[in-house]
C-alpha positions in Angstrom: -40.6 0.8 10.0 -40.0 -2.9 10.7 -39.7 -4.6 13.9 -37.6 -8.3 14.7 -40.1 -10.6 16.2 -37.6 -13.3 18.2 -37.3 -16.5 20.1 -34.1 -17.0 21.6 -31.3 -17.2 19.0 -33.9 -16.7 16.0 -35.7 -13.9 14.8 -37.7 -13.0 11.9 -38.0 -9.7 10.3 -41.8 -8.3 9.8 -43.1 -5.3 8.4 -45.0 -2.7 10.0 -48.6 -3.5 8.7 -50.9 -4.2 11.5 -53.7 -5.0 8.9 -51.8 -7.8 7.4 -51.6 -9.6 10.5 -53.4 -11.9 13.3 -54.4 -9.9 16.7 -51.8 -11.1 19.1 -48.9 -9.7 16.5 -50.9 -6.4 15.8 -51.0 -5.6 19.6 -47.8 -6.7 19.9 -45.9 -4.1 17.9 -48.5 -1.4 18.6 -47.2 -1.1 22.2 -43.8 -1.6 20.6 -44.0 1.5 18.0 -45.4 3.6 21.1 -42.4 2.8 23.3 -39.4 1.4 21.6 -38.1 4.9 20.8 -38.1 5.5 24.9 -37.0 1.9 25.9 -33.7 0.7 26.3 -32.7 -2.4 24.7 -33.0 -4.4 27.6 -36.4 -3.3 28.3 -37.3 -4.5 24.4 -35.6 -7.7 24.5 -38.1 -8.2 27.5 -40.7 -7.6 25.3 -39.8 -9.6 22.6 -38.9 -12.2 25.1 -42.3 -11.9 26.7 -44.0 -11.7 23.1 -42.3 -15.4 22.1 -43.4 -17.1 25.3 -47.0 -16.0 24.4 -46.6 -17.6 20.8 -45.3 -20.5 22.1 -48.1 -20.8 24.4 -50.7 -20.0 22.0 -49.0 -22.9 19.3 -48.4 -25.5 21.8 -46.6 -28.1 20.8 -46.7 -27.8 17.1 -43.5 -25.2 17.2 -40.6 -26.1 15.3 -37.8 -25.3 17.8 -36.2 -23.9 14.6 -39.3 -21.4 13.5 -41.0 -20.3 16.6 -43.0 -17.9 15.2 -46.2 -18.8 13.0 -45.1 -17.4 9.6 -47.4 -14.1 9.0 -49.3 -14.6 5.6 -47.1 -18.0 4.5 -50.5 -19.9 3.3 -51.3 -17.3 0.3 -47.5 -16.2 -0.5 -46.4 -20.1 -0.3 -47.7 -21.6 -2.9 -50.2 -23.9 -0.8 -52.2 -25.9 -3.3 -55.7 -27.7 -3.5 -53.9 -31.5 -3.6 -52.1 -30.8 -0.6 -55.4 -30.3 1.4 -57.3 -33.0 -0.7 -54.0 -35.4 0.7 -54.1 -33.6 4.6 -58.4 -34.7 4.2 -57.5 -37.9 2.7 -54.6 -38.6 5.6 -56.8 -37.6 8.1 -59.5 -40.2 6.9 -57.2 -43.1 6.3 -54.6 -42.7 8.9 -52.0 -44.1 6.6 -49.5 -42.4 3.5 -49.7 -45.4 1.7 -53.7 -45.8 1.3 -53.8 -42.6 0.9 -51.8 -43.1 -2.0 -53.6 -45.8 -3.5 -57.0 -43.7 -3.1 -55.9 -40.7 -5.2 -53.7 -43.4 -7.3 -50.6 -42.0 -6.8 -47.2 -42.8 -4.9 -46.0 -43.3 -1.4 -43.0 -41.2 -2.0 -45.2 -38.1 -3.9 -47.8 -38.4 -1.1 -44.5 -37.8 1.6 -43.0 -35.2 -0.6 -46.0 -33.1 -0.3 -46.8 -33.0 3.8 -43.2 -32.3 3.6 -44.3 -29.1 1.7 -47.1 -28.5 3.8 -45.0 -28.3 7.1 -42.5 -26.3 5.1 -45.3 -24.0 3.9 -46.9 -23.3 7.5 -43.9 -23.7 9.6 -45.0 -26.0 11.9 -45.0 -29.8 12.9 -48.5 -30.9 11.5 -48.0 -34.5 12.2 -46.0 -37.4 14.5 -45.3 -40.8 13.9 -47.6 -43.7 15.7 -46.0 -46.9 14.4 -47.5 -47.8 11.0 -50.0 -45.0 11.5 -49.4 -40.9 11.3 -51.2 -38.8 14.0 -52.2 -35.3 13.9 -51.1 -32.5 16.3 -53.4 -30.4 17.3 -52.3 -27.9 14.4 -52.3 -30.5 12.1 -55.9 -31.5 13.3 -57.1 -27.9 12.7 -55.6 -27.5 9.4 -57.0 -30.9 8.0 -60.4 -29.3 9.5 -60.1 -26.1 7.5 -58.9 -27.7 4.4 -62.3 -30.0 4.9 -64.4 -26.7 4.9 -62.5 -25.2 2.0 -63.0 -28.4 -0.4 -66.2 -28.6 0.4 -66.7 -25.0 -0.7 -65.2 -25.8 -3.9 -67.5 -28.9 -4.4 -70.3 -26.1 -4.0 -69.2 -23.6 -5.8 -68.6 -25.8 -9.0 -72.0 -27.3 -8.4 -73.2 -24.0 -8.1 -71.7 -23.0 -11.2 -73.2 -26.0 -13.5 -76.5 -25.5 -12.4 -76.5 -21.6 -13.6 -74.7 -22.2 -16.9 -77.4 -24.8 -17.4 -80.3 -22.7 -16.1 -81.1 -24.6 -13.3 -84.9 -25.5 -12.6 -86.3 -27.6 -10.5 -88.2 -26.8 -6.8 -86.3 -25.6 -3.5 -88.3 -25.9 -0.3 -87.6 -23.6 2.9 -88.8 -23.1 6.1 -88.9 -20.0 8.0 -89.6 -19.1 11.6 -92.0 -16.2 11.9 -89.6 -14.0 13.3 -87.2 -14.8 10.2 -90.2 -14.0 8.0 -90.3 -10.6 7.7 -87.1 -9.3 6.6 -84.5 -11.2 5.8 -86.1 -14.3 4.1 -88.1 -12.3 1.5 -84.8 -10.2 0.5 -83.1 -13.7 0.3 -86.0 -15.3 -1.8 -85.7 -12.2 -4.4 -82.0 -12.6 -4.5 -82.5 -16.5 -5.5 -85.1 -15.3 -8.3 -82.1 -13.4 -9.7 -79.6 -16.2 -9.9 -82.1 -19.6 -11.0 -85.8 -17.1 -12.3 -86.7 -21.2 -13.5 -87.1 -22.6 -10.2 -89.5 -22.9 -8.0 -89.4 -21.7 -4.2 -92.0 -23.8 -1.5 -92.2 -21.5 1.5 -92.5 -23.0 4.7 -93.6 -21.0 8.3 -93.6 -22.2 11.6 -91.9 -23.4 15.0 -88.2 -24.0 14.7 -88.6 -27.7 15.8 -91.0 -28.7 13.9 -88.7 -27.0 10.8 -86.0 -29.4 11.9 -88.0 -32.8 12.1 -89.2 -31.7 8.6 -85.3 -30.9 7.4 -84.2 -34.4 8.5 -86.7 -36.0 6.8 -86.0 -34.5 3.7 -88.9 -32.6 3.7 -87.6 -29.7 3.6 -84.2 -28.2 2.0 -83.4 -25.0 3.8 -84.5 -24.2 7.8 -84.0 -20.7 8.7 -84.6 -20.3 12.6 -83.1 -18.9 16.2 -80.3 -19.8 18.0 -76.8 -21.2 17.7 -75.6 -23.0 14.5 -75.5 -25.8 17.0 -78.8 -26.4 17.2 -79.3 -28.2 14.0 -80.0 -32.0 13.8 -76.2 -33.4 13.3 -76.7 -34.5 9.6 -77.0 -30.9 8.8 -74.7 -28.4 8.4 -75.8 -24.5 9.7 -74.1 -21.2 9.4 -75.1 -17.7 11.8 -77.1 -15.4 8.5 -77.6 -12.3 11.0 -77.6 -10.5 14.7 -81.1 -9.8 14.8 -82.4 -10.1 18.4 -85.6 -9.7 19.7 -87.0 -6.4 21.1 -89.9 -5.4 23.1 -92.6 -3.1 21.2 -96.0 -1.5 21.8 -98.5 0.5 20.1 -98.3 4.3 19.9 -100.3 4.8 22.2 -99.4 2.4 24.5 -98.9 4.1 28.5 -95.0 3.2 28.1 -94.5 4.4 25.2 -93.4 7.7 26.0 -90.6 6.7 28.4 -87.0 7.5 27.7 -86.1 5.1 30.5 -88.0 2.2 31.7 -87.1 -0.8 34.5 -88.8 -4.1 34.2 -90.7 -3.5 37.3 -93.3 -1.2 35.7 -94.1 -4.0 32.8 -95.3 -6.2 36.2 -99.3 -5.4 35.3 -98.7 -5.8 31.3 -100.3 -7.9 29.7 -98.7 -9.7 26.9 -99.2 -11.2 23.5 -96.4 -14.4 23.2 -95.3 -17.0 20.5 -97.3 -20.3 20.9 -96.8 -22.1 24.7 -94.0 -24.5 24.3 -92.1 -23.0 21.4 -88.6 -21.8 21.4 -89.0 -18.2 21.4 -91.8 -18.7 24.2 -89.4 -20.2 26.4 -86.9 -18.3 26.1 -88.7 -15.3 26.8 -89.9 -17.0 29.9 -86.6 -17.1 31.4 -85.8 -13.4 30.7 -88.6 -12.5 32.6 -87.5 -15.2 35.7 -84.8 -13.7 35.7 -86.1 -10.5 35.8 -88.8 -11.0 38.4 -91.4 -10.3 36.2 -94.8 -12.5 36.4 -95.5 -13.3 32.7 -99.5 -12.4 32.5 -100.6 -13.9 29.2 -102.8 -11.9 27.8 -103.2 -13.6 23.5 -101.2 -16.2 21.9 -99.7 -15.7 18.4 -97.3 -16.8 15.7 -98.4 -14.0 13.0 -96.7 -10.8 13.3 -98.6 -9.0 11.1 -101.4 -9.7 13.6 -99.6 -9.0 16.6 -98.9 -5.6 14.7 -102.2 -4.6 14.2 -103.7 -5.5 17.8 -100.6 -3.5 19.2 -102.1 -0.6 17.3 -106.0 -1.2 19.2 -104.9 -2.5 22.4 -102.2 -1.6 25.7 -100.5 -5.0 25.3 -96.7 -5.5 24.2 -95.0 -8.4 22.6 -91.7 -9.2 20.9 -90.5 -8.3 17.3 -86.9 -8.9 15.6 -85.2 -5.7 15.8 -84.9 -5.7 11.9 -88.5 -5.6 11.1 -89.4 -3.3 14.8 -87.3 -0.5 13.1 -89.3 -0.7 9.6 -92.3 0.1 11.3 -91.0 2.6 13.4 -89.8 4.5 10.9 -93.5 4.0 9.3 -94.5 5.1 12.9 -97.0 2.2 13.5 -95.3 1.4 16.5 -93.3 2.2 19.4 -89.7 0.0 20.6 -89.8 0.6 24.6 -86.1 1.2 25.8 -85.7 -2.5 27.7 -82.8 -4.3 27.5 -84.1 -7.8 26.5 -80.3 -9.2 26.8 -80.2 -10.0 22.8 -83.2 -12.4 22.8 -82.7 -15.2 20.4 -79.9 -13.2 19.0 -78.4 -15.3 16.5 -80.7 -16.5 12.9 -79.1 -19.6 11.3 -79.8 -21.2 8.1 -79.6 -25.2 8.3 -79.4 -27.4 5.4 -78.7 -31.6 4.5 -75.2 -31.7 4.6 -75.8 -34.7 2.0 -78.3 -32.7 0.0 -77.7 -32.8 -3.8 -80.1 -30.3 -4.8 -78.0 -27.7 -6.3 -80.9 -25.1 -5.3 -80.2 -25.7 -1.3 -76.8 -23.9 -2.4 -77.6 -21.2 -4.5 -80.4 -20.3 -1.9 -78.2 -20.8 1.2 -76.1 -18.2 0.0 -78.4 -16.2 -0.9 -79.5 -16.2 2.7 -75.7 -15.6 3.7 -75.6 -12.6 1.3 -78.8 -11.0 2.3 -78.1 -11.6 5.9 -74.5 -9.9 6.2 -76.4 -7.0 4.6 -78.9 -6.7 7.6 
């Protein structure tokens, strides 16, 4: 089955496979399979009508009036190549075609012929004329973005490559939050023995700030830690590993632990064992239970988890653990995860690394981070 996706006097023919395209279009002709056979033709050239305006608003101003609709999959069928994003880059940088062409020693007229190709290739109006200078639309400016990101994952990859075909040695140095500690780190750490077994890992634990001041003074290579993949010092680069967020636990025997259901008003007389007093997991766990109405009675302070473990075990306090490593130890029943919604605590785990770093081992152990934290 195919469907004609138009805008005014122009249409484009497209065939029926949802997976192959972006969300808008996949809704799009859903509702049109379930109801074209029932609609008149009026009632579909509504749709279709309705459907362009959409586009248009979502592309803004870089529609062509003569190609209105973003071309579905035109990037990997049309022949986009890796010097037409090291020129978009390069244009963005410089501002003009011809230093552009002197910096990748080419000329004027080859460096025109080929952001003709790129317009040609997505469809739309990438750039505008400012006098002697070329600006970006706001396509443009987030195509010249992406192309940034994909060279720079070539420049890693091949880095990546030489330093395995030479067996790579050398020392790596991470630095872990405790809550990072238990799980996904040591799965990442044996990954990285498998790709460089000559180098040398330097493992790092404690407070996510102090992690950072030690990243950006080259102290360390790799910060693993909560939060956004904002919160990284802005000469680093981050990425999001893993959704692990933190839960509530207590021991076994613990006089909550045998609830189904349980409201944050009968943890007002708990005591509680918390991360260190000024730390980011600390605070935020303060907030949850402002919000919550809950008077936080501080019963032991901690950064080990293998401590906080064991005193759950002898004692009727609870604390928090990161989901991954609270359902190991249910399953080895050593403790109990009470059925409170902590709103997905500290949700997010992000790796942060130098975005200037030349130690090939910062890359082949930030992916194996990435690796072992989709697998979580």
């Amino acid at each position: 089955m195919s469907f004609w996706l138009c805008s005014g006097a122009q249409a484009a023919k497209v065939p029926h496979k949802p997976a192959m395209l972006s969300r808008p279009v996949c809704s799009f002709i859903y509702v049109v399979s379930c109801r074209c056979r029932n609609d008149s033709e009026a009632a579909l050239t509504r749709r279709l009508s309705n459907f362009s305006a959409i586009m248009k608003k979502s592309y803004g101003e870089g529609m062509n009036q003569s190609n209105r609709l973003m071309p579905i999959r035109r990037f990997s069928e049309g022949g986009l190549k890796i010097n037409q994003l090291r020129i978009l880059v390069a244009l963005q940088q410089l501002g003009q075609v011809y230093r552009v062409a002197d910096a990748l020693h080419v000329t004027q007229p080859a460096i025109s012929k080929q952001l003709r190709e790129l317009e040609n290739i997505t469809g739309v109006s990438l750039f505008r004329r400012a006098g002697n200078r070329i600006e970006f639309t706001v396509m443009g400016e987030r195509l010249a973005r992406r192309a940034g990101e994909i060279l720079q994952q070539l420049t890693n990859a091949e880095v990546e490559i030489a330093a395995l075909a030479q067996g790579v040695s050398g020392t790596v140095a991470i630095g872990t939050v405790t809550t990072a500690a238990q799980v996904l780190v040591p799965q990442a750490i044996r990954r990285f023995r498998e790709l460089a077994p000559g180098a040398r890992i330097k493992l790092h634990e404690g407070p996510a700030d102090g992690l950072l001041e030690m990243l950006e003074e080259g102290k360390l290579d790799v910060v693993v830690a909560r939060g956004t993949e904002k919160d990284g010092p802005p000469s680093t680069q981050s990425t999001v590993l893993s959704h692990d967020p933190l839960v509530l636990c207590s021991g076994l025997h613990h006089p909550l632990a045998g609830h189904r259901e349980l409201g944050w008003g009968e943890l007002a007389t708990t005591g509680w064992i918390v991360p260190s007093i000024g730390s980011l997991a600390y605070k935020a766990l303060a907030r949850l239970l402002q919000e919550k109405q809950i008077a936080l009675d501080v019963a032991v302070e901690s950064m080990s988890l293998t401590t906080n473990v064991a005193m759950l075990d002898s004692s009727e306090l609870v604390c928090l653990l990161p989901l991954s490593y609270a359902r190991r130890l249910v399953l080895e029943h050593r403790i109990v995860m009470l059925p409170v919604a902590t709103d997905g605590l500290l949700a997010q785990v992000s790796a942060h690394w130098k975005a200037d770093s030349d130690n090939p081992l910062t890359l082949i152990m930030t992916d194996s981070l990435i690796e072992c934290g989709k697998a979580l």
